[in-house]
C-alpha positions as CSV (number, residue, x, y, z in Angstrom):
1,X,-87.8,7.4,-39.2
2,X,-87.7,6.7,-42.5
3,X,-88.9,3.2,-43.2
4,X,-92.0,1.1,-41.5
5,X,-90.4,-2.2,-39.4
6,X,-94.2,-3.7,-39.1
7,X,-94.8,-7.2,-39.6
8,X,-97.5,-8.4,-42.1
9,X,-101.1,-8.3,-40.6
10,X,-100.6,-5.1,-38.5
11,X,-100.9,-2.3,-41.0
12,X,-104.7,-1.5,-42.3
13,X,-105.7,-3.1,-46.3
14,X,-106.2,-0.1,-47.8
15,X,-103.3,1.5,-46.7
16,X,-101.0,-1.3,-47.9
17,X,-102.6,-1.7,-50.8
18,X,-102.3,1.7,-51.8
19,X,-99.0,1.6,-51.1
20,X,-98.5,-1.1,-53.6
21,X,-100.7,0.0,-56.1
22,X,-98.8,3.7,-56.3
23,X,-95.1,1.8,-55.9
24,X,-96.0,0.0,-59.4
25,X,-97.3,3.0,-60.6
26,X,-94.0,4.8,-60.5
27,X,-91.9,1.6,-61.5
28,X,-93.6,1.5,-64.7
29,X,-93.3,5.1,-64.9
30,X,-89.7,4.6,-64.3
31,X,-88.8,1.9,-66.1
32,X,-88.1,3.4,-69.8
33,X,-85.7,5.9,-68.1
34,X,-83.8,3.1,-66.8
35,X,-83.8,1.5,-70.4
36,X,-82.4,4.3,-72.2
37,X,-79.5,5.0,-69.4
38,X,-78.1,1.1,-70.3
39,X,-76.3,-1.3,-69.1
40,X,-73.7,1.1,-67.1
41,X,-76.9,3.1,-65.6
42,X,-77.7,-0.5,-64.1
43,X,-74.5,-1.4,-63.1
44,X,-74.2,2.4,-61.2
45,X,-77.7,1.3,-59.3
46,X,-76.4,-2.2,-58.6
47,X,-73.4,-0.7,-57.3
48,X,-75.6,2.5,-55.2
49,X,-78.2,-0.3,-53.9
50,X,-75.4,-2.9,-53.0
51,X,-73.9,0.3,-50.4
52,X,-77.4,0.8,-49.8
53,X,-78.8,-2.6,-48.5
54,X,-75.5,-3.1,-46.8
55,X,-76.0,0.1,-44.3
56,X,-79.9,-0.7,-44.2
57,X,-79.4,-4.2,-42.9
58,X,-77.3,-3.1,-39.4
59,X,-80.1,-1.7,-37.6
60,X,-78.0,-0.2,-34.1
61,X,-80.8,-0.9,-31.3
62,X,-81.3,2.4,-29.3
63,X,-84.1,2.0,-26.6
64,X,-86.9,0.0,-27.5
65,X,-86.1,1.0,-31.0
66,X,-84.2,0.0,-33.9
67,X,-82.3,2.9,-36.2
68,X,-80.3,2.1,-38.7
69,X,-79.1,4.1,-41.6
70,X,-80.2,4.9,-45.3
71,X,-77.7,6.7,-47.6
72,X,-81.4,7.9,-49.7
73,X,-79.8,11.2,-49.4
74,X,-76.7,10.7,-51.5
75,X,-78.4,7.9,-53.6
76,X,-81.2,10.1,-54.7
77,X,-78.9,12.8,-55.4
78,X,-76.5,10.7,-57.4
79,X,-79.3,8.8,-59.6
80,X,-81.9,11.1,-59.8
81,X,-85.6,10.6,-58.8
82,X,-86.2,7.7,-61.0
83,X,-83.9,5.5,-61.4
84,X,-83.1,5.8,-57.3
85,X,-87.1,4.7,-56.8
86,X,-85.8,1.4,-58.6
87,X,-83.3,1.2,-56.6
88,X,-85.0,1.9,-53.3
89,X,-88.2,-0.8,-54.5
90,X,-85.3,-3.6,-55.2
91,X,-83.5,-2.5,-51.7
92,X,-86.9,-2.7,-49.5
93,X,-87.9,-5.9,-50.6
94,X,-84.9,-7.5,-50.0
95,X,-85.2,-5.9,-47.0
96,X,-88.4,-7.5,-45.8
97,X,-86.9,-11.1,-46.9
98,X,-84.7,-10.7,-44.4
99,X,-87.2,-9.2,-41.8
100,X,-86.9,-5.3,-41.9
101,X,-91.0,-5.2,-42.5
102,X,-93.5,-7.2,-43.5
103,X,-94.1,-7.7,-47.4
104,X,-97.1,-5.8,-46.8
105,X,-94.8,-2.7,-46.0
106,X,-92.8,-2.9,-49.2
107,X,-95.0,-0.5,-51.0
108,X,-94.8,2.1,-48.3
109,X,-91.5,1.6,-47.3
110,X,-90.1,2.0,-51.4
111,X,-92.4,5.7,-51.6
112,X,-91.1,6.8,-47.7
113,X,-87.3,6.4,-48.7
114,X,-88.0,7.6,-52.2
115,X,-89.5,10.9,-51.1
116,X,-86.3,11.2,-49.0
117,X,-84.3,10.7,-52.3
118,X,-86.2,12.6,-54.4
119,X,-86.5,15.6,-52.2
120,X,-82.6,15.1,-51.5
121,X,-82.3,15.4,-55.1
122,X,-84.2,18.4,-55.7
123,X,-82.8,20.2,-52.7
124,X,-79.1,19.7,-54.1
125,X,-80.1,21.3,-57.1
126,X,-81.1,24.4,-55.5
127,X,-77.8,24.2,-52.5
128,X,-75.0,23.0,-55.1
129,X,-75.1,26.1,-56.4
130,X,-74.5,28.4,-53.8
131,X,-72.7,26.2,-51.2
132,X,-69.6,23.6,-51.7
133,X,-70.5,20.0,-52.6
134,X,-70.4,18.6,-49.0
135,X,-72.6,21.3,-47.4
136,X,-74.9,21.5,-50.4
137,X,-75.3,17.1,-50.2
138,X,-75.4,17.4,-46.4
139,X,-78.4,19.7,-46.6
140,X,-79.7,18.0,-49.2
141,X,-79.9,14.8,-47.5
142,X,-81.3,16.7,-44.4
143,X,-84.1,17.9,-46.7
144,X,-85.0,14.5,-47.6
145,X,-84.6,12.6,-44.1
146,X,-87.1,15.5,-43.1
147,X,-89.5,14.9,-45.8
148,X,-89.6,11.2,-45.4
149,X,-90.0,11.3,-41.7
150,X,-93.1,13.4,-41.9
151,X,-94.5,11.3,-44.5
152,X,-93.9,8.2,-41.9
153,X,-95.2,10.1,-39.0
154,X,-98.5,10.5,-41.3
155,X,-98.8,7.0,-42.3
156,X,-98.2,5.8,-38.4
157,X,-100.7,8.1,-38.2
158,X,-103.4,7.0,-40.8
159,X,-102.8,3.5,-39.4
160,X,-103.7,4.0,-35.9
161,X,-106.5,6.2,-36.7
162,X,-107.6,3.5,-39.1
163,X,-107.3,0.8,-36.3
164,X,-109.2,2.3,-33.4
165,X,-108.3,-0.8,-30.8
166,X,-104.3,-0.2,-31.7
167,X,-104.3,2.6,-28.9
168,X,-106.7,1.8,-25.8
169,X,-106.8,4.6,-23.6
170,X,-105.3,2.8,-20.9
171,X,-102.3,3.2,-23.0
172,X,-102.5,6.4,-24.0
173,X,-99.7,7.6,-21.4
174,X,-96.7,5.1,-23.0
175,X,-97.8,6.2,-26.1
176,X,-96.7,9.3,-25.8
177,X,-93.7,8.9,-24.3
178,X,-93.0,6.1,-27.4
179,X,-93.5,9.3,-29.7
180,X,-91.3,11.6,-27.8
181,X,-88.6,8.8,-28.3
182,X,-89.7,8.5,-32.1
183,X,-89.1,12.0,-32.5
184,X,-85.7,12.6,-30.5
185,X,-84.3,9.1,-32.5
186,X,-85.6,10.8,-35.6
187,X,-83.2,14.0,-35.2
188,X,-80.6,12.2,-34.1
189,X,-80.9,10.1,-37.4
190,X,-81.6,13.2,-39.7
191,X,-77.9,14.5,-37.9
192,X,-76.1,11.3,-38.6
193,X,-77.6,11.0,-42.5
194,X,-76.0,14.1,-43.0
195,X,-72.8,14.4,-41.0
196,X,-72.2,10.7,-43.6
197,X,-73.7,12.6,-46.3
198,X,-71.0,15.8,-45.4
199,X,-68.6,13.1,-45.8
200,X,-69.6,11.6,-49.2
201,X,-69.9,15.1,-50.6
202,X,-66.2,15.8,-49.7
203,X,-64.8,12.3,-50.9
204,X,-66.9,12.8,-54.1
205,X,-65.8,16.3,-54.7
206,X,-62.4,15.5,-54.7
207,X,-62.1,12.5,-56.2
208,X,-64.8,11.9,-58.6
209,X,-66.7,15.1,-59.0
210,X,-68.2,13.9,-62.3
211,X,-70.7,11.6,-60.6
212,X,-72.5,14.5,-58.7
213,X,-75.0,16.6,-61.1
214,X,-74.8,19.9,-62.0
215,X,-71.6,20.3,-62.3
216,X,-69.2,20.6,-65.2
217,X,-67.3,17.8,-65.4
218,X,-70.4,15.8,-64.6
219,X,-71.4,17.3,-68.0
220,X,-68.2,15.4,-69.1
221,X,-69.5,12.1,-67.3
222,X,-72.8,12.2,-69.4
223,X,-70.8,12.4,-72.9
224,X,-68.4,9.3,-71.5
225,X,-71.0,7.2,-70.2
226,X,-73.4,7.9,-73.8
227,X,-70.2,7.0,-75.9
């Protein structure tokens, strides 16, 4: 689980609101680092985010669910924490034109797939440098689809408890069989992120092992892209 498919007037004010209030918080945060990469930083996010809406916007129906990939992993890892955010905010609210969430969820939806990238990020900085490339993304991106589930299982959470009349108790018994589903699609979909991830690692690795950080001839990447 790693984004919120909830239609606008389900999901409580505050926590909506919060979600957009932090969201712009981080953009404008963001945006000077985006400035200073130029225009082949923005054309590298247009290119990520293009992959990235693409896979987002084939949700596979399993059950009474819909799952449906994110590549945060890899993009995280690939941009960095900042300029993948931008990425992810752009990507989620195209999203929700096209009716994956309400606009209400865009907030929440941008900071749950940009903890994934994020902590993707950081974990590849830690695995890249004892494991090869493929492993070290894979595990990366297993990191993140971890940390973002949690953070969704917590705002599910937050919402029901701030909506009382969402759960009558007379429904208590198919709610809990809706969150053992939740949970069993949400290791299948942390297994899948990274078996893809596994896959981009290896492809990137061997033929353009500039574009992962961290590495030497990414060091080389950096003085082609500033000249």
């Amino acid at each position: 689980m790693s984004h919120l498919h909830i239609p606008d007037g389900i999901l409580p004010p505050v926590l909506w609101i919060a979600g957009l209030v932090l969201t712009a918080i981080v953009l404008a945060w963001s945006g000077p680092a985006a400035a200073r990469g130029g225009p082949r930083l923005i054309a590298y996010q247009a290119a990520l985010g293009g992959l990235m809406l693409a896979v987002m916007a084939l949700p596979v129906p399993i059950t009474a669910f819909d799952y449906c990939m994110t590549l945060a992993g890899p993009v995280g890892v690939l941009l960095g924490p900042g300029a993948a955010f931008q990425v992810v905010f752009v990507v989620t609210a195209i999203l929700a034109f096209l009716g994956h969430g309400g606009f209400t969820a865009i907030g929440l939806n941008t900071l749950l797939l940009a903890a994934s990238a994020t902590a993707a990020h950081l974990a590849f900085a830690v695995t890249a440098r004892r494991l090869r490339t493929p492993w070290a993304l894979a595990i990366a991106t297993a990191v993140g689809q971890a940390s973002s589930g949690l953070l969704w299982f917590a705002v599910v959470g937050l919402a029901l408890r701030a909506t009382p009349d969402a759960a009558p108790s007379t429904a208590q018994g198919r709610l809990g069989v809706a969150t053992a589903l939740v949970i069993a699609l949400w290791i299948v979909g942390v297994l899948v992120e990274s078996v893809v991830a596994w896959g981009i690692g290896r492809f990137l690795a061997r033929v353009r092992p500039g574009l992962l950080p961290g590495t030497a001839a990414s060091q080389t990447e950096e003085v082609a892209w500033s000249t």
